[in-house]
ROFI-671441 format. One line per 3 residues: for each residue x, y, z negated of C-alpha. Coordinates in Angstrom, 2 decimals. Layout:
N
X:Y:Z ~ ...;
END
This chain:
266
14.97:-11.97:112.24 ~ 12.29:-14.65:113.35 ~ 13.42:-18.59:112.85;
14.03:-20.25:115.79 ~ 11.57:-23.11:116.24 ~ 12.54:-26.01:118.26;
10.11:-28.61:117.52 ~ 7.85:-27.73:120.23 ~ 10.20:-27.61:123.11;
8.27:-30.96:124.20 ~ 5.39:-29.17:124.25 ~ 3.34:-26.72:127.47;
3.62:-23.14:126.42 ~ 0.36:-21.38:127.07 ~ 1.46:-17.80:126.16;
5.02:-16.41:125.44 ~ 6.10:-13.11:124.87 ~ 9.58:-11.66:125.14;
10.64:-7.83:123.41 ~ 7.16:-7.24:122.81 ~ 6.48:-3.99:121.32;
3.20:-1.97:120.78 ~ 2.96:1.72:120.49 ~ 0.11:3.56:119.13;
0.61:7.06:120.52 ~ 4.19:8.21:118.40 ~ 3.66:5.02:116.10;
5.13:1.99:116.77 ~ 2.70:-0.62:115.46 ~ 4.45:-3.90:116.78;
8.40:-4.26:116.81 ~ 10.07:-6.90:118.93 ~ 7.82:-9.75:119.02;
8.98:-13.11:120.29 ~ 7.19:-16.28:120.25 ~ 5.93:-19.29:122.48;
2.22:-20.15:122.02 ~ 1.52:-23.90:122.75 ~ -1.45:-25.34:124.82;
-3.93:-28.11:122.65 ~ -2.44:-26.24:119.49 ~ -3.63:-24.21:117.03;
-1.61:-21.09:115.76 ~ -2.55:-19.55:112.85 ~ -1.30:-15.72:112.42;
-0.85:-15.12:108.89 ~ 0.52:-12.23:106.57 ~ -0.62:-9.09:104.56;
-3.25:-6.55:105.50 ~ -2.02:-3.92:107.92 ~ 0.77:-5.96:109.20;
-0.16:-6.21:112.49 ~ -1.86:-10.17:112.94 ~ -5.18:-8.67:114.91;
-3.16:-5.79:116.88 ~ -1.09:-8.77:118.01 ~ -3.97:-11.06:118.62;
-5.64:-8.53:120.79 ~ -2.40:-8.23:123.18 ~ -3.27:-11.68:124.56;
-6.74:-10.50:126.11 ~ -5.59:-6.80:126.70 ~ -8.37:-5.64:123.92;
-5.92:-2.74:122.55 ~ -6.00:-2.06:126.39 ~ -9.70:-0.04:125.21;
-7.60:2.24:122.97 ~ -6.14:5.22:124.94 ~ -3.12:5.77:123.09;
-2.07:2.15:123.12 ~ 0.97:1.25:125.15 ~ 2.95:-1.93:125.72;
6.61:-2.11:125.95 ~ 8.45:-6.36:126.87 ~ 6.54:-8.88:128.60;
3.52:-11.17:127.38 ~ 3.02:-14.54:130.14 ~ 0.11:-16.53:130.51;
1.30:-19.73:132.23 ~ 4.28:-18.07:133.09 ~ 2.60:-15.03:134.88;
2.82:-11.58:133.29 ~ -0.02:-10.47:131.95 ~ 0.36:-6.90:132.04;
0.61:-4.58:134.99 ~ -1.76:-2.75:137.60 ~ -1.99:-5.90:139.60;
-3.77:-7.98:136.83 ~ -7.48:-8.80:136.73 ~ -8.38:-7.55:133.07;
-11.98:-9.47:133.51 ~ -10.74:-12.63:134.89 ~ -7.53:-12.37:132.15;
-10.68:-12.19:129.37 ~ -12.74:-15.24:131.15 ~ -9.29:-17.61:130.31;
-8.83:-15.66:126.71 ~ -11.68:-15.22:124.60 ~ -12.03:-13.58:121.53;
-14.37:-14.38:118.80 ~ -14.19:-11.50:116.05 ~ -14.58:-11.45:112.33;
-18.46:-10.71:111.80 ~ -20.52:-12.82:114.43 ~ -21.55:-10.31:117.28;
-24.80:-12.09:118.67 ~ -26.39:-9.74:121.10 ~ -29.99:-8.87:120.79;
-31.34:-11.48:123.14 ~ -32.31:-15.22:123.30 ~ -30.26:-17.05:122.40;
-29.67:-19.33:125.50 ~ -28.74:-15.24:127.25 ~ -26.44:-14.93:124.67;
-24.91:-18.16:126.33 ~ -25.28:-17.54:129.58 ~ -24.66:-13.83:130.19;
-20.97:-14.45:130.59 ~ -21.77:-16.85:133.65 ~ -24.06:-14.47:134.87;
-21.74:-11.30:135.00 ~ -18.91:-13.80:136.93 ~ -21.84:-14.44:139.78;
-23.19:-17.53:138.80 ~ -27.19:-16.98:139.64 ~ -28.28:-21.00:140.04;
-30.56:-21.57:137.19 ~ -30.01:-25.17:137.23 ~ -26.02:-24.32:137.01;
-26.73:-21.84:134.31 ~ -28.61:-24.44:132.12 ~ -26.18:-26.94:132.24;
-23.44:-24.49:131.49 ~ -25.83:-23.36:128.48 ~ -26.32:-27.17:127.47;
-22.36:-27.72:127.36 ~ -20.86:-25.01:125.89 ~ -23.83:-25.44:122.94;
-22.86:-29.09:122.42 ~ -19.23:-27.84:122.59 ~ -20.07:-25.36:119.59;
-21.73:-28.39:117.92 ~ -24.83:-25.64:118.04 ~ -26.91:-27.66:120.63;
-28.97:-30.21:117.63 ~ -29.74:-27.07:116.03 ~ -30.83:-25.23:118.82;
-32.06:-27.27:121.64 ~ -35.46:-26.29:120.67 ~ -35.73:-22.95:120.34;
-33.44:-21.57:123.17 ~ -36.09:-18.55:124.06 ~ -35.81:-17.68:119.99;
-33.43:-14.51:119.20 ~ -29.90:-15.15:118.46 ~ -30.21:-13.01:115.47;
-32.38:-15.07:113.96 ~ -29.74:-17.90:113.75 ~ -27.79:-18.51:109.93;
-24.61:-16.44:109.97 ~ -22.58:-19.54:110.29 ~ -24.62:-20.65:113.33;
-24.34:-16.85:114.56 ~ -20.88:-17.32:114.42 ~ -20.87:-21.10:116.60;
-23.29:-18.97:119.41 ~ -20.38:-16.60:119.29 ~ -18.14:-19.69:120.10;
-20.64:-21.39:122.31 ~ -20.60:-17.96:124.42 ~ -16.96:-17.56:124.62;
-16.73:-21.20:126.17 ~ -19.29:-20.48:128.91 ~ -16.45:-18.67:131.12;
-14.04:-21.86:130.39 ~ -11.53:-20.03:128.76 ~ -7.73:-21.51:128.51;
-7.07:-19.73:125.40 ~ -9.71:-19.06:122.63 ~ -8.66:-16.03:119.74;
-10.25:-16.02:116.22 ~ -9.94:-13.03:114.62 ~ -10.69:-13.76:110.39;
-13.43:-15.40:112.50 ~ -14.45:-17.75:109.04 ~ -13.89:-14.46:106.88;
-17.65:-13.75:106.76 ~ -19.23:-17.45:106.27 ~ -19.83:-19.88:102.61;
-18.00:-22.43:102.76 ~ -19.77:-25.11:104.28 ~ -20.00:-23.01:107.41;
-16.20:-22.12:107.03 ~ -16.18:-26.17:107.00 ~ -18.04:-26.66:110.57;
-16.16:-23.68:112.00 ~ -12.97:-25.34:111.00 ~ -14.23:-29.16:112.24;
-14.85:-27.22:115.66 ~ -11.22:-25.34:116.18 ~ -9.54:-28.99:115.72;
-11.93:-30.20:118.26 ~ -12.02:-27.20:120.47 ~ -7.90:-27.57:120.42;
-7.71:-30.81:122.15 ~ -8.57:-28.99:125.46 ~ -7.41:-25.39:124.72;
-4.69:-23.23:122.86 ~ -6.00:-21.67:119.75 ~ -4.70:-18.58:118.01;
-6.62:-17.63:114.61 ~ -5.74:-14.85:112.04 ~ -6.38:-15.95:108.63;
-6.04:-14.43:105.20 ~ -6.59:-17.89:103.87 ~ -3.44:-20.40:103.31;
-5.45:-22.82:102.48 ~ -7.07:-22.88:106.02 ~ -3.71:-22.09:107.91;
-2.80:-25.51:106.16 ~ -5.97:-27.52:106.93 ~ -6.47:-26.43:110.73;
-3.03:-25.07:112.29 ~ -0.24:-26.72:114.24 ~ 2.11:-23.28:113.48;
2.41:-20.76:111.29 ~ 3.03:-17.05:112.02 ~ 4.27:-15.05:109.52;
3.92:-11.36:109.89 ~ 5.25:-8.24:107.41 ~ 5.67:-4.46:107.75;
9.23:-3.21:108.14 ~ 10.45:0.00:105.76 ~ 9.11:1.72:108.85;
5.85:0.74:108.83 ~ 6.12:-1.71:112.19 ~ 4.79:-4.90:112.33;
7.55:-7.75:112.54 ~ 7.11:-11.86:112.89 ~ 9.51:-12.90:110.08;
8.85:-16.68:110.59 ~ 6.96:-18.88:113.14 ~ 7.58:-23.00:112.72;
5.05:-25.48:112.58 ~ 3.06:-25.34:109.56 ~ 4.03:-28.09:107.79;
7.63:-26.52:107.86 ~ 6.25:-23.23:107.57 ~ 4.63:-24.20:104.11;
7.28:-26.80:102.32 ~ 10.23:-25.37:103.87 ~ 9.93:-21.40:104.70;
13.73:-20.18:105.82 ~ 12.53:-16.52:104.88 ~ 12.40:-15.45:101.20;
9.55:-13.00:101.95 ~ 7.55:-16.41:103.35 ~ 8.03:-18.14:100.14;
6.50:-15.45:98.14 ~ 3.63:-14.65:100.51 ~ 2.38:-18.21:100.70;
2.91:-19.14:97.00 ~ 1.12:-16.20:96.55 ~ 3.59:-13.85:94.94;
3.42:-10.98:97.54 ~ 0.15:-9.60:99.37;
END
């Protein structure tokens, strides 16, 4: 059974699901899911491999949506309106949540159309709206110094961690609500894990922020709240715990919580 968190009831929930459950086909991947996601925050996911964090992370933007066999059982909001059902705009639901994945995914282009291809798919066709867009979102990634030069250069030529910022820069070009990092620092030395890390605090003061981590420390440097997640004797994915972090990490409610973080499980 999940804590009950009541220190952010102060705060503007961004998403909230309510009996969410995931099926895979006949297996039941995600079991009864409940939690408020707040706006400005960041939410880190954390918990053992194969417990469910990214399955869950990729309910908010409908990404297990691309798996045939994948159905959704309970509701999931964004700003209070269901995000599931025939009705809903899956490409406009991805321009307000965007994902950025574990291993950068630059596409083989420049890499100011690695920016601005988002933009360009949504019908913006102004060049002079497409470089500004490109100029923002860049300085939002704290990518633009490095780049500003060498826009018409291929974004696979960038450093990984700088790959990974283009990724970010990208993602902001549709002014998304909601940004998802999946393990998204899992790939990067630590000084890039640094600037990545610099960014999500930044990026948070204008948007909510979920990230799935394997590393406490970082849950503990960047996040707001804590997830915890486990599999169930039946192999389901289950949110034990979700508090703020600070609770989360000196004053876990769940046994299972204390062991993961101090390292004594996983």
């Amino acid at each position: 059974m999940m804590s009950g968190d009541q220190s952010g009831k102060n705060l503007s929930v961004k998403i909230k699901t309510d009996a969410l459950n995931l099926f895979y086909g006949s297996h039941h991947a995600l079991k009864d899911i409940n939690m408020k996601i707040y706006d400005k925050k960041i939410t880190a996911i954390i918990g053992p491999s194969g417990c469910g964090k990214s399955t869950l992370l990729r309910v908010f933007n409908r990404m297990n949506d691309l798996i045939p066999i994948a159905r959704i059982e309970g509701n999931v909001e964004l700003d209070g309106e269901p995000i599931y059902g025939k009705s809903v705009d899956v490409a406009a639901l991805r321009t307000k949540v965007g994902m950025v994945f574990q291993k950068p995914n630059v596409f083989p282009m420049s890499i100011y159309e690695n920016v601005i291809i988002g933009p360009k798919r949504h019908g913006v066709k102004n060049k002079a709206r497409l470089a500004e867009i490109a100029e923002h979102s860049l300085k939002q990634a704290a990518l633009w110094e490095e780049v500003k030069d060498e826009l018409k250069k291929p974004g696979l030529g960038l450093p990984l961690g700088s790959q990974q910022r283009l990724c970010i820069a990208r993602a902001l070009a549709v002014g998304p609500d909601v940004i998802l990092m999946d393990e998204s620092c899992s790939a990067l030395d630590p000084e890039s894990t640094m600037a990545i890390e610099e960014l999500m605090l930044e990026l948070a003061k204008d948007h909510a922020i979920l990230t799935v981590t394997h590393s406490m420390e970082q849950a503990r440097r960047v996040s707001d709240y804590s997830a915890f997640m486990m599999i169930d004797d039946e192999k389901r994915g289950t949110l034990v715990e979700y508090k703020t972090t600070d609770l989360m990490f000196t004053k876990p409610d769940d046994k299972r919580t204390e062991d993961y973080i101090t390292g004594r499980y996983g």
